[in-house]
DSSP file (Angstrom, degrees, kcal/mol; ACC not computed):
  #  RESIDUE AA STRUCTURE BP1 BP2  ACC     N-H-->O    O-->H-N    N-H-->O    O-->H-N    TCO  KAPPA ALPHA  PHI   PSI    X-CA   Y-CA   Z-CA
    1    1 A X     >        0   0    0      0, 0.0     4,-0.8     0, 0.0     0, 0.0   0.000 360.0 360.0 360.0 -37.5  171.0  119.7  102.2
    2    2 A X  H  >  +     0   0    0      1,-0.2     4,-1.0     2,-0.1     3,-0.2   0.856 360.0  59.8 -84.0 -12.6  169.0  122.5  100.9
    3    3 A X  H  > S+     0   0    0      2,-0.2     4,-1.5     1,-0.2     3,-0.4   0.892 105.5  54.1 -82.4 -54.5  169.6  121.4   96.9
    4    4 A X  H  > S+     0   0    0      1,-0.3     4,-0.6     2,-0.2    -1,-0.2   0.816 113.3  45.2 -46.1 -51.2  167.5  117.4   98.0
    5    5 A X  H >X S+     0   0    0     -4,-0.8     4,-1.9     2,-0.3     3,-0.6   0.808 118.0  40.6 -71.6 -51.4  164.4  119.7   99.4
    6    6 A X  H 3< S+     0   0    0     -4,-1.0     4,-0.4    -3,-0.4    -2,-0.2   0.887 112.4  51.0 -82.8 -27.1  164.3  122.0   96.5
    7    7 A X  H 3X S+     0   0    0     -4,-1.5     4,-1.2     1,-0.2    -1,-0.3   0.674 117.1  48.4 -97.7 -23.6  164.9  119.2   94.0
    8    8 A X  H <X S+     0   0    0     -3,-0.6     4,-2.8    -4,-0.6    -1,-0.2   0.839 108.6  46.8  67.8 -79.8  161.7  117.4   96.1
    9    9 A X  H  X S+     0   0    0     -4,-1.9     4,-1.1     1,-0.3    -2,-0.2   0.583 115.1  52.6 -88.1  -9.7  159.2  120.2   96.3
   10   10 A X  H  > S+     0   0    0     -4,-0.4     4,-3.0    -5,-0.3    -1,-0.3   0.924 107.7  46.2 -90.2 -42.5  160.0  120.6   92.3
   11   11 A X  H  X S+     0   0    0     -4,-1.2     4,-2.4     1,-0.2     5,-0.3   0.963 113.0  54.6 -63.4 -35.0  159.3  117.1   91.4
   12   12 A X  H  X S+     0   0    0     -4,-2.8     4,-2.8     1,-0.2    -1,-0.2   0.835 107.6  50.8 -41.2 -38.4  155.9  117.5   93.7
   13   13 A X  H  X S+     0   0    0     -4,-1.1     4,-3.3     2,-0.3    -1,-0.2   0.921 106.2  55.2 -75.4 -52.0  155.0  120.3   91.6
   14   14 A X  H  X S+     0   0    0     -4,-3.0     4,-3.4     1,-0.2    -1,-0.2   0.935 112.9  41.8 -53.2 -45.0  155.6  118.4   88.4
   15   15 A X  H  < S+     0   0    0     -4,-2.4     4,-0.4     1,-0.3    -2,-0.3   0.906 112.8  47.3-110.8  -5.3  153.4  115.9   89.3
   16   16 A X  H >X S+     0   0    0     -4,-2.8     4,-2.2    -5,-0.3     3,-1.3   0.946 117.2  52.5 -41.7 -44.0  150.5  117.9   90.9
   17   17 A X  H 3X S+     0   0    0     -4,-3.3     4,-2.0     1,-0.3    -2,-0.2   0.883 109.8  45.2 -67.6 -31.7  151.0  119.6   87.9
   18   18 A X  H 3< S+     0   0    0     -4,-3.4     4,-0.3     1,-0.2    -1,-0.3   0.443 110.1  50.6 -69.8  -2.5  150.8  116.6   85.8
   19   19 A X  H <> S+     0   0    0     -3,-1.3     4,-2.3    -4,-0.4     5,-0.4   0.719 106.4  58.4-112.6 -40.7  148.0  115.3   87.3
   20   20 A X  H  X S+     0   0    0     -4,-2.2     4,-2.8     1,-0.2    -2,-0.2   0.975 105.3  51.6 -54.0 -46.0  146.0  118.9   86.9
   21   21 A X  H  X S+     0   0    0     -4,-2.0     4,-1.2     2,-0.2    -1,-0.2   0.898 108.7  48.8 -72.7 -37.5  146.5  118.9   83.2
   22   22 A X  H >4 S+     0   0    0     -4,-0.3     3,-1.7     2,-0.2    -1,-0.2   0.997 116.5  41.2 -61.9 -52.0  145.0  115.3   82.6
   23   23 A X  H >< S+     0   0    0     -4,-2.3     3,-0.8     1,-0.3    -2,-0.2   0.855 108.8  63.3 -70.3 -37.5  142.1  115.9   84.6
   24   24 A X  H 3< S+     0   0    0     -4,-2.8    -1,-0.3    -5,-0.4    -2,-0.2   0.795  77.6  92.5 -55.9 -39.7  142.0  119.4   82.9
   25   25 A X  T << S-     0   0    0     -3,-1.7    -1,-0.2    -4,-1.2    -2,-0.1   0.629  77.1-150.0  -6.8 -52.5  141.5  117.5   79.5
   26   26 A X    <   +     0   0    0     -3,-0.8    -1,-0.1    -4,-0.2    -2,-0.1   0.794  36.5 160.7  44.4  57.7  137.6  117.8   79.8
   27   27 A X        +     0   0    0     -5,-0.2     2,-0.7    -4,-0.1    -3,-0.1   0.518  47.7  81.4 -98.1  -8.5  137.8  114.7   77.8
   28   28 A X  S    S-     0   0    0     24,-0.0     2,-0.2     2,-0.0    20,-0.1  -0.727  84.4-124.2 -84.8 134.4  134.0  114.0   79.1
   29   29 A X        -     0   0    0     -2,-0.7     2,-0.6    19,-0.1    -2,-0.1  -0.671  24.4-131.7 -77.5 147.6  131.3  115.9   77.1
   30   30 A X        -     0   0    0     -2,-0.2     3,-0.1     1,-0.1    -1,-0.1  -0.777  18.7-163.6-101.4 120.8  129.1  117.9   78.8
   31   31 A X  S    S+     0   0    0     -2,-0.6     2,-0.6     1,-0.2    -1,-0.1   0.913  85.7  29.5 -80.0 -24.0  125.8  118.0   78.7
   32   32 A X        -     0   0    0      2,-0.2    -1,-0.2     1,-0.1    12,-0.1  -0.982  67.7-147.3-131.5 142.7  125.2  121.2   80.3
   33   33 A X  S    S+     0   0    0     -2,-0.6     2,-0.2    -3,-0.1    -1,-0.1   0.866  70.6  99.4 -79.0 -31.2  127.9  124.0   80.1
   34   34 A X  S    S-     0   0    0      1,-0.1    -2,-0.2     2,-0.1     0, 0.0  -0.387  83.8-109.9 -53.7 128.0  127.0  125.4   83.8
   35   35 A X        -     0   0    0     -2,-0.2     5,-0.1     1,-0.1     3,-0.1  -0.260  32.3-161.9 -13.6 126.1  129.2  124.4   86.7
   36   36 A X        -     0   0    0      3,-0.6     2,-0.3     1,-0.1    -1,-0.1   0.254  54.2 -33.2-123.7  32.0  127.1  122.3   88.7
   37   37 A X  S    S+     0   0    0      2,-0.3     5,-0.2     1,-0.2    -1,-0.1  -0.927 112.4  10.0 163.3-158.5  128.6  122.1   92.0
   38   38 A X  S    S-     0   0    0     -2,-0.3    -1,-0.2    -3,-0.1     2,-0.1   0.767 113.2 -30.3 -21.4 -93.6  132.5  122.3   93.6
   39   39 A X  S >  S-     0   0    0     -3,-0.1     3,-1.2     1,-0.1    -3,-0.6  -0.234  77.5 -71.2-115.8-150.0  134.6  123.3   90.6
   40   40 A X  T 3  S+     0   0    0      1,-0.3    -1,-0.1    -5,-0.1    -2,-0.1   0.738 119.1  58.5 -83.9 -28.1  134.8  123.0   86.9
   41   41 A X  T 3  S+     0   0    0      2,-0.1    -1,-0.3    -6,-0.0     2,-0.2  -0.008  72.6 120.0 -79.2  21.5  135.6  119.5   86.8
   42   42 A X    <   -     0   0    0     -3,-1.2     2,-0.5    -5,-0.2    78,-0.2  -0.647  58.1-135.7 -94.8 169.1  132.6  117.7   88.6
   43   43 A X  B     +A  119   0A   0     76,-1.3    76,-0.6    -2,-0.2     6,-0.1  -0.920  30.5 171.6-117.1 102.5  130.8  115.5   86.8
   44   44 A X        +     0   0    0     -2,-0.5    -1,-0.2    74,-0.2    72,-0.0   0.997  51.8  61.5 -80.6 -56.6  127.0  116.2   87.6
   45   45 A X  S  > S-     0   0    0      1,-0.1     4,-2.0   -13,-0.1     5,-0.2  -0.163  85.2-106.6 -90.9 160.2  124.8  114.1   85.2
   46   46 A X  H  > S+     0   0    0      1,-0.3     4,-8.3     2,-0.2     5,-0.3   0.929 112.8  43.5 -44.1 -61.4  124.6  110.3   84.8
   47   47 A X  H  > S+     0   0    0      1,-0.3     4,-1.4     2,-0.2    -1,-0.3   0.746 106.3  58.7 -69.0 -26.7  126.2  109.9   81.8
   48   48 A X  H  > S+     0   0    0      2,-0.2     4,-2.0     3,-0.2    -1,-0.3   0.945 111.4  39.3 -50.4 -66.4  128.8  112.0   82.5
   49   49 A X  H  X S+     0   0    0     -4,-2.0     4,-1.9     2,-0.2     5,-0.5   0.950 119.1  47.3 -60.2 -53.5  130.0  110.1   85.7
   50   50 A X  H >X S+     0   0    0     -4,-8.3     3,-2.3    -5,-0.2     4,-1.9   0.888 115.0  49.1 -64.9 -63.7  129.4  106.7   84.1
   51   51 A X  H 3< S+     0   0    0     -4,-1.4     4,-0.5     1,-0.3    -1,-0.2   0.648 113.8  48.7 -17.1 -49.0  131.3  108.2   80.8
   52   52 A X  H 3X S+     0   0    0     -4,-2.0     4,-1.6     2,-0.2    -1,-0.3   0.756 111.4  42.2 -43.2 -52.8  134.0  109.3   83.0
   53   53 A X  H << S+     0   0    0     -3,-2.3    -2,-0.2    -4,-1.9    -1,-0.2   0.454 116.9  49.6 -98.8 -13.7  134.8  106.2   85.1
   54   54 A X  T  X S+     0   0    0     -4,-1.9     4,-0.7    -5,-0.5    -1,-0.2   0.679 103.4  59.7-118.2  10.2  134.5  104.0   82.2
   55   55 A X  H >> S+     0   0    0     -4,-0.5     4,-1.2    -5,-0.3     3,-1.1   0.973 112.6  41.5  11.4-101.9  136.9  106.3   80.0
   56   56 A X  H 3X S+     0   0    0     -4,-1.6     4,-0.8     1,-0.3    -2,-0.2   0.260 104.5  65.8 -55.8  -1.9  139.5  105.6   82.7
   57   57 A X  H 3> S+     0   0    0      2,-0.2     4,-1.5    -4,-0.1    -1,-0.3   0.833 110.5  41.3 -85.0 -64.5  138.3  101.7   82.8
   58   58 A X  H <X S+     0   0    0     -3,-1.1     4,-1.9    -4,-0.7     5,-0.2   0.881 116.1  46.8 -78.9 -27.7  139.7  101.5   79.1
   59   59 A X  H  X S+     0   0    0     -4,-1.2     4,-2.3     1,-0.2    -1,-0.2   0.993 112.6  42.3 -56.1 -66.0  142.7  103.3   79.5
   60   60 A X  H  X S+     0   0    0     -4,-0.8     4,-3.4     2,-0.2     5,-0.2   0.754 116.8  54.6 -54.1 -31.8  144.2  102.1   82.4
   61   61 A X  H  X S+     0   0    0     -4,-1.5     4,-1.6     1,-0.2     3,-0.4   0.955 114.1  41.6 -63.4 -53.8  143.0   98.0   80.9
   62   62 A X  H  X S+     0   0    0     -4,-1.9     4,-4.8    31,-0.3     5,-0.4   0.939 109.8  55.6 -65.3 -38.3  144.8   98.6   77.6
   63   63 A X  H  X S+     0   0    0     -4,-2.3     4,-1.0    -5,-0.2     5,-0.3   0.934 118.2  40.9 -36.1 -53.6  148.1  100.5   79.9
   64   64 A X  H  < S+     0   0    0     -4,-3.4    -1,-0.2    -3,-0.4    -2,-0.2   0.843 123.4  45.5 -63.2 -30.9  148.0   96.5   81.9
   65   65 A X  H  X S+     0   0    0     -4,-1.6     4,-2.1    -3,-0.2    -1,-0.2   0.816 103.5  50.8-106.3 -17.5  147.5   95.0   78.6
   66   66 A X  H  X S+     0   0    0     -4,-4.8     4,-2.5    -5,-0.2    -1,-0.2   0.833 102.4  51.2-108.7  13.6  149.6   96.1   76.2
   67   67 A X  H  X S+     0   0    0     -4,-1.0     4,-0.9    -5,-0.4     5,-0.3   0.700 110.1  58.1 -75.7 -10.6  152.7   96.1   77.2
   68   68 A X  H  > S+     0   0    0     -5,-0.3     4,-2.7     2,-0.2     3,-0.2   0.984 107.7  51.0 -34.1 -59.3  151.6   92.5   78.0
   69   69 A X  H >X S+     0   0    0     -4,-2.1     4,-1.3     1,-0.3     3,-0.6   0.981 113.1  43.1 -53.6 -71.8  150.8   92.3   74.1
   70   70 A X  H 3< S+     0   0    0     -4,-2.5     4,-0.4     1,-0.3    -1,-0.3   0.516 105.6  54.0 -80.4   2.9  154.1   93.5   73.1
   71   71 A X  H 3X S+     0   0    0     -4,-0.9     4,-2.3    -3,-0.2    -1,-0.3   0.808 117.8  49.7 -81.8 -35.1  156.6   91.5   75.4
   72   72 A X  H <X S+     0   0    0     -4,-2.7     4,-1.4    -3,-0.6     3,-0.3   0.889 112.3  45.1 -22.8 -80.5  154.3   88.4   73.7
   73   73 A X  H  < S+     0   0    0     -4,-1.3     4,-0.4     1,-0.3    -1,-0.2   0.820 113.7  42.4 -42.4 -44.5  154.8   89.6   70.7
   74   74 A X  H >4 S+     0   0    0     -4,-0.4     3,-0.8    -5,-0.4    -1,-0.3   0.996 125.9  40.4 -76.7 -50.8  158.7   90.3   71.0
   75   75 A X  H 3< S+     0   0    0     -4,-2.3     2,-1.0    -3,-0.3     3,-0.3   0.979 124.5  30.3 -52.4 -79.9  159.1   86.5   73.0
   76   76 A X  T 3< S+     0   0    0     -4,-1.4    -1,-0.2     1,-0.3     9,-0.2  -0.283  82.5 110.8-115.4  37.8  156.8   84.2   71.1
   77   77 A X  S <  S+     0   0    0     -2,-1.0    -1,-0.3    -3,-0.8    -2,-0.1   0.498  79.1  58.0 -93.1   9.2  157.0   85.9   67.4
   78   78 A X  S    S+     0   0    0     -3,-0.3    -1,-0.2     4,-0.0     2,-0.1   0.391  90.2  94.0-102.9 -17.4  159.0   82.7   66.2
   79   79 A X  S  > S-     0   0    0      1,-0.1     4,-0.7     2,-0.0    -3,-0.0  -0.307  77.8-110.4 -76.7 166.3  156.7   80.2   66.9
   80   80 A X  T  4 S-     0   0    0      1,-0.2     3,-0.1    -2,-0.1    -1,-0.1   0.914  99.1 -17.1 -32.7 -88.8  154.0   78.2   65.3
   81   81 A X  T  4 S+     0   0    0      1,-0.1    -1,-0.2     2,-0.1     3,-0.2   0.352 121.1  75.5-121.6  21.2  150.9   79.3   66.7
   82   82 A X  T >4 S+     0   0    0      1,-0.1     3,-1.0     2,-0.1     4,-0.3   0.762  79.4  86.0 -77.5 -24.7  151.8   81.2   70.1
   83   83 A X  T 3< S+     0   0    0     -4,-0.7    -1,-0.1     1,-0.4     3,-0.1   0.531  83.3  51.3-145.6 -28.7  152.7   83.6   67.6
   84   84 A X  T 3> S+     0   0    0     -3,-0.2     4,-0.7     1,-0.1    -1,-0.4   0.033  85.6  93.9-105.3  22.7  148.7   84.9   67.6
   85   85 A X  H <> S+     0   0    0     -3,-1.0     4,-3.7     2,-0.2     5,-0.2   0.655  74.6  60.8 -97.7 -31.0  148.6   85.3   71.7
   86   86 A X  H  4 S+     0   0    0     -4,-0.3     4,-0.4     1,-0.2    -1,-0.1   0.689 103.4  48.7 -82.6 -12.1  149.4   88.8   71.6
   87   87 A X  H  > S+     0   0    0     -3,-0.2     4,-1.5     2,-0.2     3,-0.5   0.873 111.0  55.2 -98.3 -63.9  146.0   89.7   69.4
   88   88 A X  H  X>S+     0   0    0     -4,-0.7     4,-2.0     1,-0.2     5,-0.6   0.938 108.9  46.4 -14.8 -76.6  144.1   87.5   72.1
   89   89 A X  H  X5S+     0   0    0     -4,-3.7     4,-0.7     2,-0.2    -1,-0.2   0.753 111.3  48.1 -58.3 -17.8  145.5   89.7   74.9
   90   90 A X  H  >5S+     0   0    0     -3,-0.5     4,-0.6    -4,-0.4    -2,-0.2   0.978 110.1  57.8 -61.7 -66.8  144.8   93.1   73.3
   91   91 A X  H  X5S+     0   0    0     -4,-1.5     4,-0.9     1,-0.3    -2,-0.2   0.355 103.3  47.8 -31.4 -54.4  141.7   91.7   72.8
   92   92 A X  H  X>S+     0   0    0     -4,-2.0     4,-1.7     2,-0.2     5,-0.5   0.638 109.0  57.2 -35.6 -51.3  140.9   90.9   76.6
   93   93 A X  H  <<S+     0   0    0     -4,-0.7   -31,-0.3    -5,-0.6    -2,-0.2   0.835 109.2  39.8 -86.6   1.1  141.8   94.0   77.3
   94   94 A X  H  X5S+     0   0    0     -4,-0.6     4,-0.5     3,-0.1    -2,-0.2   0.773 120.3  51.9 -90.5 -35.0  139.2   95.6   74.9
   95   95 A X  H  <5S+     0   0    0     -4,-0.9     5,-0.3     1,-0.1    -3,-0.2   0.695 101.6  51.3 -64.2 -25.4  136.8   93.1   76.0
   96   96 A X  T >X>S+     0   0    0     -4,-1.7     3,-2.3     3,-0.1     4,-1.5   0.989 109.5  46.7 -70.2 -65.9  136.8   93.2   79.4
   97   97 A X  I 3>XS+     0   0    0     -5,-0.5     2,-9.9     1,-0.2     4,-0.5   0.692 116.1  48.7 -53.6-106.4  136.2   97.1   79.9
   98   98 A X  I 3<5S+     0   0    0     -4,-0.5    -1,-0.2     1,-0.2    -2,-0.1   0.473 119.3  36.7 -35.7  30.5  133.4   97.0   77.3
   99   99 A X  I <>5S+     0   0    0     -2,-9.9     4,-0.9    -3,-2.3    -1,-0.2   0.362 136.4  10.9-133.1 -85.4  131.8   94.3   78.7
  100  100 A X  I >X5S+     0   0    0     -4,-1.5     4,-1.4    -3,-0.4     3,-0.9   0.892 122.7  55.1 -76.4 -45.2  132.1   94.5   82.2
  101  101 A X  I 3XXS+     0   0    0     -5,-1.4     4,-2.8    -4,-0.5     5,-0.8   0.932 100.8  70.1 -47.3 -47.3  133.5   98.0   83.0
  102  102 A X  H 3><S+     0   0    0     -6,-0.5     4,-0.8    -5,-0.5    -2,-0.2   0.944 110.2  33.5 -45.9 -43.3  130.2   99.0   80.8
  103  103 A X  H <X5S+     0   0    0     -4,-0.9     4,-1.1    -3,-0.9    -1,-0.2   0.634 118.2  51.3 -97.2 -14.9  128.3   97.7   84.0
  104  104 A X  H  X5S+     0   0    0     -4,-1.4     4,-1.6     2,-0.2    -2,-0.2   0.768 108.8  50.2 -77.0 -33.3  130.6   98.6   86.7
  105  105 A X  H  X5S+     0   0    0     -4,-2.8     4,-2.4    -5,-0.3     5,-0.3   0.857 109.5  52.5 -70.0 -39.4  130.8  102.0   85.6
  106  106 A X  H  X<S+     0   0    0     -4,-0.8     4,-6.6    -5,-0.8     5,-0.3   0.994 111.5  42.8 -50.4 -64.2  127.1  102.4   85.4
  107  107 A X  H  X S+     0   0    0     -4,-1.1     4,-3.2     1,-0.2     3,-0.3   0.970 110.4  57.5 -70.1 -49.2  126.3  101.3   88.7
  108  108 A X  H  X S+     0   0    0     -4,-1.6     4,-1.3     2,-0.3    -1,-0.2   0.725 119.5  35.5  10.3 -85.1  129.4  103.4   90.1
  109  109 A X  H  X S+     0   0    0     -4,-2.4     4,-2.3     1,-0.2    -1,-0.3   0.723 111.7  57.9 -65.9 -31.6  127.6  106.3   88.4
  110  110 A X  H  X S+     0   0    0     -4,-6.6     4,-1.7    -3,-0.3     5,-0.5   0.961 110.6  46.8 -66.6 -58.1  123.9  105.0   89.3
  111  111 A X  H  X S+     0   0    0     -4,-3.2     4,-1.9    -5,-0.3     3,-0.4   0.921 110.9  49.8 -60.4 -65.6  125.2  105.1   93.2
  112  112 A X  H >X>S+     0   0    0     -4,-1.3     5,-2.0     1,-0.2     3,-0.7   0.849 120.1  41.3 -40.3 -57.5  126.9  109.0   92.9
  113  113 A X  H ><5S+     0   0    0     -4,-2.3     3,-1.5     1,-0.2    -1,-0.2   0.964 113.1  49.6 -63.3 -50.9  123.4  110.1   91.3
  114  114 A X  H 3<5S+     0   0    0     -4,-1.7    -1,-0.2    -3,-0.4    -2,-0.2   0.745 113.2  45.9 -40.5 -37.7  121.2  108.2   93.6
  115  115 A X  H <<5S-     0   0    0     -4,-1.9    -1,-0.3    -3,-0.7    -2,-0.2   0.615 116.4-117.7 -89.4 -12.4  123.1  109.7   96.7
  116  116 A X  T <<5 +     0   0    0     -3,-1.5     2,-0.3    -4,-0.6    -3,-0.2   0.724  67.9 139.6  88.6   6.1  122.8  113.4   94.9
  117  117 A X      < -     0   0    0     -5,-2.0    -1,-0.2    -6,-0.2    -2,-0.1  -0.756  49.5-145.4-128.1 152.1  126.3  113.8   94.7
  118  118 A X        -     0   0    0     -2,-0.3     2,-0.3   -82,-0.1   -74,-0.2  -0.440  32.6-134.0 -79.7 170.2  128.5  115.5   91.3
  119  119 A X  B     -A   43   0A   0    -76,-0.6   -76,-1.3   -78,-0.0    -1,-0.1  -0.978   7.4-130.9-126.3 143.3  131.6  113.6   91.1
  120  120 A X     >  -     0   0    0     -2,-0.3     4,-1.3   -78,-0.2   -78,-0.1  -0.129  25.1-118.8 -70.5-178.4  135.3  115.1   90.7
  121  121 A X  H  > S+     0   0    0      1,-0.2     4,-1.2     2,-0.2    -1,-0.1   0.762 114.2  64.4-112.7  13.6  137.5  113.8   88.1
  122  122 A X  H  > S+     0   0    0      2,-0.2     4,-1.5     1,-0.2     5,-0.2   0.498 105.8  58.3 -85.7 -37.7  140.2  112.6   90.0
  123  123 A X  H >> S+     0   0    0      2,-0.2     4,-5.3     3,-0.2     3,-0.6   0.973 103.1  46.3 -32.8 -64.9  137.0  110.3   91.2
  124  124 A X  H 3X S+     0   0    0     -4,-1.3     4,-2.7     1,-0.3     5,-0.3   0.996 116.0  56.7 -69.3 -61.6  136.1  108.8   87.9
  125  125 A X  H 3X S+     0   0    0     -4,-1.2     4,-1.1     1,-0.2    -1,-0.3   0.603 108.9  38.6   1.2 -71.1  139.9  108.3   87.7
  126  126 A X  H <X S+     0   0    0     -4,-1.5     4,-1.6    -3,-0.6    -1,-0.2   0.802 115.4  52.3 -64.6 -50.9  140.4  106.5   90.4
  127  127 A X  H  X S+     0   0    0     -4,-5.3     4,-0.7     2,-0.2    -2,-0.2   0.826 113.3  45.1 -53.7 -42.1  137.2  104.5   90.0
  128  128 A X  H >X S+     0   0    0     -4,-2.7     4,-3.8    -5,-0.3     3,-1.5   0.981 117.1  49.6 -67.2 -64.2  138.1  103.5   86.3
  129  129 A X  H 3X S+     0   0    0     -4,-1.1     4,-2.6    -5,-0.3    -2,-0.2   0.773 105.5  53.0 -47.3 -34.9  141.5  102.8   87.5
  130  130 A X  H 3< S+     0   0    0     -4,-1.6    -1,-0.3     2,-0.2     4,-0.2   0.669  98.7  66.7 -65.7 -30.4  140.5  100.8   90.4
  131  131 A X  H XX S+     0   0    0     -3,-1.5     4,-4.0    -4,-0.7     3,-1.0   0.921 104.0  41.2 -57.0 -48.9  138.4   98.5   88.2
  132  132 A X  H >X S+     0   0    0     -4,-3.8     4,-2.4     1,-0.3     3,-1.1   0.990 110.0  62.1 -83.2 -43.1  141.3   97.1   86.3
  133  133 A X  H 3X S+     0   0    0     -4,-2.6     4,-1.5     1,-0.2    -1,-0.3   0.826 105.7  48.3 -25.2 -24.0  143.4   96.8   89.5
  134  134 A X  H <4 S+     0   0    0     -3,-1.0     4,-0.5    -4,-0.2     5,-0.3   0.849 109.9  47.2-100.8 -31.0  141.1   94.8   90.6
  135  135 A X  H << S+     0   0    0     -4,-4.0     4,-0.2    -3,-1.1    -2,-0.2   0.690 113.6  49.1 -64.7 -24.2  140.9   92.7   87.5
  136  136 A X  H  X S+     0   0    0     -4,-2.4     4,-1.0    -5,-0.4    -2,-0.2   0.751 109.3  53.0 -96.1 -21.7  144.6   92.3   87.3
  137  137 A X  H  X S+     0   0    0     -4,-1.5     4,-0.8    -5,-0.3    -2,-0.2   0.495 112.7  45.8 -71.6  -4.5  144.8   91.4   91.1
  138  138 A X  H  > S+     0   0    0     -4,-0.5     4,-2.4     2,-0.2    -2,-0.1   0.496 113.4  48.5 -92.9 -34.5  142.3   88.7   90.5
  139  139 A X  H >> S+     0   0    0     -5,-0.3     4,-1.2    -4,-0.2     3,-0.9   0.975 105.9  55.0 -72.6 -46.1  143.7   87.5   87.7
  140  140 A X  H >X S+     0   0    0     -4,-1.0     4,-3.5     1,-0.2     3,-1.2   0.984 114.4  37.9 -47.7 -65.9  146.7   87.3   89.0
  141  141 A X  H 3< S+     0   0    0     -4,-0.8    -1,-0.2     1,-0.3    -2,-0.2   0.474 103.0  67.6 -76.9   7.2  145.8   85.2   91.9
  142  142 A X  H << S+     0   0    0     -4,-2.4    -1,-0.3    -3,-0.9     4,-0.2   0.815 107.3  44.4 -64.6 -39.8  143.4   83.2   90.0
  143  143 A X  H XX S+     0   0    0     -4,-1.2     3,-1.6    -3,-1.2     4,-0.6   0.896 108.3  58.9 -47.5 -50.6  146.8   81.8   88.1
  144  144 A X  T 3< S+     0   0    0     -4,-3.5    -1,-0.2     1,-0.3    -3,-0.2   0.630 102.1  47.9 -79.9   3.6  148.5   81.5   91.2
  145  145 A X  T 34 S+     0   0    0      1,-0.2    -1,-0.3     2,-0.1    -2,-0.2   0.825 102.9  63.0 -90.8 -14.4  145.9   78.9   93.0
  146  146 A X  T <4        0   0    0     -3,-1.6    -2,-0.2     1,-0.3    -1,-0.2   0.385 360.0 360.0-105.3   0.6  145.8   76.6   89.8
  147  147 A X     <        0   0    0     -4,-0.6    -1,-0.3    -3,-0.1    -2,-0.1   0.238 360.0 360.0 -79.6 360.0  149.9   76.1   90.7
């Protein structure tokens, strides 16, 4: 009984812990070295936030898209010309974030400045992540009315 509980509070700990050490990266540059609010991780300045949120906009697209790419690739590498699909889909998933994420991510960061407020980075995270959910649930159900 007590071995389920321990084995529990350990995996919790892994992935709090796992979660600290991405966000820990500082993978954003910083324009000014000072702390500007909560902790060491807020994101104060424009560019920062938008930088942040649209970071995690291209990470998270290519995570949806390329294991896309590569079952394509592994299915349809014997045919004619489906053969090129999997180059398409990367492709979408490079375009999309640098197209559109570029503008979501702005305004994203344009509202948190506007309001006065730094953003963590478990924010920009979420928010980058949240984009392409929302692009892969649309997509998805875009398919599924044309059935």
């Amino acid at each position: 009984m007590i071995a389920p509980l321990l084995l529990r509070e350990m995996q919790d700990e892994y992935n709090v812990g796992f979660v600290k050490q991405i966000l820990s990266l500082n993978l954003v540059p910083r324009k000014n070295v000072t702390n500007c609010g909560r902790n060491d991780t807020s994101l104060c300045d424009f560019s920062e936030m938008w930088y942040g949120v649209f970071l995690w906009a291209v990470v998270s697209s290519l995570v949806f898209h390329l294991p896309a790419a590569l079952l394509a690739l592994a299915t349809l590498r014997r045919h004619k010309m489906a053969r090129f699909f999997p180059v398409g889909i990367l492709l979408m998933g490079l375009i999309g974030p640098l197209f559109g994420g570029v503008l979501t991510s702005a305004a994203i960061a344009g509202v948190y400045k506007a309001a006065g407020k730094s953003m963590f980075s478990l924010e920009a995270l979420v928010f980058g992540v949240g984009q392409s959910l929302c692009v892969f649930i649309i997509s998805f159900f875009r398919v599924l009315a044309t059935l």
